[in-house]
N, CA, C and O of each residue as an XYZ file, in Angstrom:
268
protein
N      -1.562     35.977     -2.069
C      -2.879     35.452     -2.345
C      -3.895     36.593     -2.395
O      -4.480     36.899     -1.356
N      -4.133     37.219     -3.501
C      -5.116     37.715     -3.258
C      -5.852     37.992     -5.102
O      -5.249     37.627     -6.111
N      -7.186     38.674     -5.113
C      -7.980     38.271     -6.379
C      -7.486     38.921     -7.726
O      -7.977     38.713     -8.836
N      -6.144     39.965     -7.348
C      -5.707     40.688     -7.933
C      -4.598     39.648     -9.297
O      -4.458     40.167    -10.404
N      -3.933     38.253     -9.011
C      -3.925     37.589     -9.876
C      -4.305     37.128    -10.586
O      -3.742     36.590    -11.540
N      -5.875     37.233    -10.224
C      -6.651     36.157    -11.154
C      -6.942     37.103    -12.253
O      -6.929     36.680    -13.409
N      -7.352     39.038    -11.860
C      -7.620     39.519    -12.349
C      -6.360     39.418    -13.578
O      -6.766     39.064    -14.684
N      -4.983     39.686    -13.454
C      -3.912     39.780    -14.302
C      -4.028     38.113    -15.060
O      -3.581     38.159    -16.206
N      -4.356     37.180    -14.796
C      -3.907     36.170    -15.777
C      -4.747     35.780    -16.598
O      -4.579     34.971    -17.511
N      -6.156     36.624    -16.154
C      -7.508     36.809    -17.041
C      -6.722     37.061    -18.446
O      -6.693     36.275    -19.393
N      -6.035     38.451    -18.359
C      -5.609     38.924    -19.718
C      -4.530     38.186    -21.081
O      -4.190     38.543    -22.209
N      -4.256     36.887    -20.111
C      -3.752     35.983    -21.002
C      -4.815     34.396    -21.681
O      -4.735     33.396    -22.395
N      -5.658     35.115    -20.869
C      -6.423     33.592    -21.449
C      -7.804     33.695    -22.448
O      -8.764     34.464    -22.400
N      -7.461     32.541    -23.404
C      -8.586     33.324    -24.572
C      -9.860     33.598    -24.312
O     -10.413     32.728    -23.639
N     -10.638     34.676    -24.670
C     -12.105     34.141    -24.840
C     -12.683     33.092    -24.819
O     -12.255     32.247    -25.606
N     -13.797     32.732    -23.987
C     -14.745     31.213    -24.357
C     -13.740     30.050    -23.444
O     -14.126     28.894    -23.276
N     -12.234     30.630    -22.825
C     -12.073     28.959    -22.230
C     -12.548     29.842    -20.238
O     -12.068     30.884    -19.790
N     -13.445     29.028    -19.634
C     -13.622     29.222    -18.491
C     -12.525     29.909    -17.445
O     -11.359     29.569    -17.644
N     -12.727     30.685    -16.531
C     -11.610     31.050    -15.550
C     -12.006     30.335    -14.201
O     -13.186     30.079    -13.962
N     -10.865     29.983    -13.222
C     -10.826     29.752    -12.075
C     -10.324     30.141    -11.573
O      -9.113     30.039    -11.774
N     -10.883     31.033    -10.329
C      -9.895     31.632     -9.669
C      -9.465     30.553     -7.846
O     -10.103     29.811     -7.099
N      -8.458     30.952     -7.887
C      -8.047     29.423     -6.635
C      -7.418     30.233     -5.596
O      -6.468     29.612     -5.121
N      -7.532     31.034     -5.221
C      -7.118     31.741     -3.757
C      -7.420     33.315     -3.611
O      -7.549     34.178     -4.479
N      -7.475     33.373     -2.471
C      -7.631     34.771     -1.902
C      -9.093     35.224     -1.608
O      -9.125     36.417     -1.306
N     -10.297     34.625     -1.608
C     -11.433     34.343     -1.739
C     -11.846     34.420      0.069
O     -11.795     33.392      0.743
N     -12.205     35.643      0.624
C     -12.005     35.421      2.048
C     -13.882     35.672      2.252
O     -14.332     35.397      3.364
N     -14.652     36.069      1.406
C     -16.087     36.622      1.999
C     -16.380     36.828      0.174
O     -15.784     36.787     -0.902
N     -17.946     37.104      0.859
C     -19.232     37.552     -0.205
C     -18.256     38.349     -1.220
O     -17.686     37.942     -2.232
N     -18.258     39.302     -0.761
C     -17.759     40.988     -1.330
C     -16.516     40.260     -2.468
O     -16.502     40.789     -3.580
N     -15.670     39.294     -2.275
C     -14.985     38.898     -3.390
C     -15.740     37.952     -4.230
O     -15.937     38.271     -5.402
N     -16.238     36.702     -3.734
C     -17.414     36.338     -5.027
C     -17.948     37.296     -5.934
O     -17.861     37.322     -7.161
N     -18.515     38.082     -5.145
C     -19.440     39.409     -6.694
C     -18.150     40.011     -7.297
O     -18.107     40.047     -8.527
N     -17.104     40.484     -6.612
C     -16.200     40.683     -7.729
C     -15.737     39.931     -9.055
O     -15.628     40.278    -10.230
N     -15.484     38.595     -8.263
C     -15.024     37.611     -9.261
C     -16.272     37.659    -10.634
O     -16.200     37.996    -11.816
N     -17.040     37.296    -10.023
C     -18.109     37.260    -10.688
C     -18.838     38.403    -11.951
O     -19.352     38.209    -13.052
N     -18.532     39.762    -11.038
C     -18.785     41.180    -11.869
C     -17.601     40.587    -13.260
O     -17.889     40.389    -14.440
N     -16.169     40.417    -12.526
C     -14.805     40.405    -13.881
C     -15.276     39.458    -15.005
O     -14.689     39.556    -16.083
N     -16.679     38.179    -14.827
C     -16.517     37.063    -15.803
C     -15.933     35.770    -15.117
O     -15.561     34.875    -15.877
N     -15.823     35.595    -13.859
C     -14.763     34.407    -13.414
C     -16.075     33.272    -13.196
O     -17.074     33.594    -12.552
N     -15.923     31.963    -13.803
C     -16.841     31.200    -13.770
C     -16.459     30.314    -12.895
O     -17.133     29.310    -13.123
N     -15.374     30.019    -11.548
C     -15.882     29.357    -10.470
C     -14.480     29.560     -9.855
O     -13.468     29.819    -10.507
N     -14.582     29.347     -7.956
C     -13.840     29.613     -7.700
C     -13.567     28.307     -6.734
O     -14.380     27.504     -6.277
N     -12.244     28.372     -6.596
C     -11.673     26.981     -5.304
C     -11.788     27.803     -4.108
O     -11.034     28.775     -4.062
N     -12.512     27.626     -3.218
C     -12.274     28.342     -1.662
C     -11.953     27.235     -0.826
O     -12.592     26.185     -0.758
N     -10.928     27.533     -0.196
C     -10.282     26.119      1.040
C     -10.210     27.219      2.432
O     -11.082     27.473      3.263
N      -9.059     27.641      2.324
C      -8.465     28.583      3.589
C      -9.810     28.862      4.582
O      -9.960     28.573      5.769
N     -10.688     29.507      3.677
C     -11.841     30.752      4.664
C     -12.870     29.472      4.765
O     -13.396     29.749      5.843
N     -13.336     28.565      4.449
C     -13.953     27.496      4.543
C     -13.915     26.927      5.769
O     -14.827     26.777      6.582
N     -12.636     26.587      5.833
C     -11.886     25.763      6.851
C     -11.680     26.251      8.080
O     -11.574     25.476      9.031
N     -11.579     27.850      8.264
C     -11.470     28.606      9.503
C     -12.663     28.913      9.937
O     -12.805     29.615     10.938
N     -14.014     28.273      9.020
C     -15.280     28.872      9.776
C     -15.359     27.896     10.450
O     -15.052     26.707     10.373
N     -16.148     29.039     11.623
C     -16.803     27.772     13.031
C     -17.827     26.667     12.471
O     -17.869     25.574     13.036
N     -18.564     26.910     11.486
C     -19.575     26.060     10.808
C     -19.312     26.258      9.748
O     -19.217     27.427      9.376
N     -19.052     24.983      8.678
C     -18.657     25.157      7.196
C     -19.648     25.581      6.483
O     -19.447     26.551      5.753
N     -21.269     24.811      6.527
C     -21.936     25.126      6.091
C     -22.542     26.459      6.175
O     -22.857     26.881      5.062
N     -22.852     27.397      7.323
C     -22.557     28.526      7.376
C     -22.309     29.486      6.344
O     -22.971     30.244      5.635
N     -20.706     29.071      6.583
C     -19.455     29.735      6.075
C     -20.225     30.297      4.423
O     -20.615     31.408      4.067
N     -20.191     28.545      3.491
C     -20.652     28.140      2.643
C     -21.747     28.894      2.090
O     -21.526     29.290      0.946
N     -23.201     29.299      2.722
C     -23.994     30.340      2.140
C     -23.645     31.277      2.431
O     -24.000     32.122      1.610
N     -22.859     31.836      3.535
C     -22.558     33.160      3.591
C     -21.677     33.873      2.393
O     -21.897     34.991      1.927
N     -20.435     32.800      1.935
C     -19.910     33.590      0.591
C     -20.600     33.239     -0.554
O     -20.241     33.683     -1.644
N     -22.254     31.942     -0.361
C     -22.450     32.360     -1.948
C     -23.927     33.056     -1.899
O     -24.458     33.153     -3.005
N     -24.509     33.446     -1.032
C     -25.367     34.834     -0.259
C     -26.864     33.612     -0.718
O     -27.604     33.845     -1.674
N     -26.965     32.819     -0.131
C     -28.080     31.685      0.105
C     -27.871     31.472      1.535
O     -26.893     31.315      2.266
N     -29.264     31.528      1.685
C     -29.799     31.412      3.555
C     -30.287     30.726      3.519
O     -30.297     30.198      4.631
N     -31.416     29.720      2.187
C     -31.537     28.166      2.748
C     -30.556     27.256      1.827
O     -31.136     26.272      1.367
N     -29.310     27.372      1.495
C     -28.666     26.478      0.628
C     -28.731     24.770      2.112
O     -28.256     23.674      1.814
């Protein structure tokens, strides 16, 4: 699990159809990656689920302090 697949299966998928990336997504610092590559949304479960407060969790990887 980590963002390094999403980056490789990018190169099979056409222009113009959306990417999702669905694992390995542990903090901030990988959102802006995803994000820098073009990735238009991601599934986060794992790192969600292990925070002490979801909501928290939740602005902390999408960098909003009053979401």
């Amino acid at each position: 699990m980590d963002l390094e697949t999403t980056f490789r299966v990018m190169k099979e998928i056409p222009v113009g159809v959306p990417v999702v990336s669905e694992s390995g997504i542990k903090g901030r610092d990988d959102i802006l990656r995803l994000q820098e590559r073009g990735v238009c949304a991601a599934l986060i479960g794992e790192s969600l689920m292990r925070a002490a407060n979801r909501a928290q969790g939740l602005r902390d990887l999408i960098g909003h302090a009053g979401l």
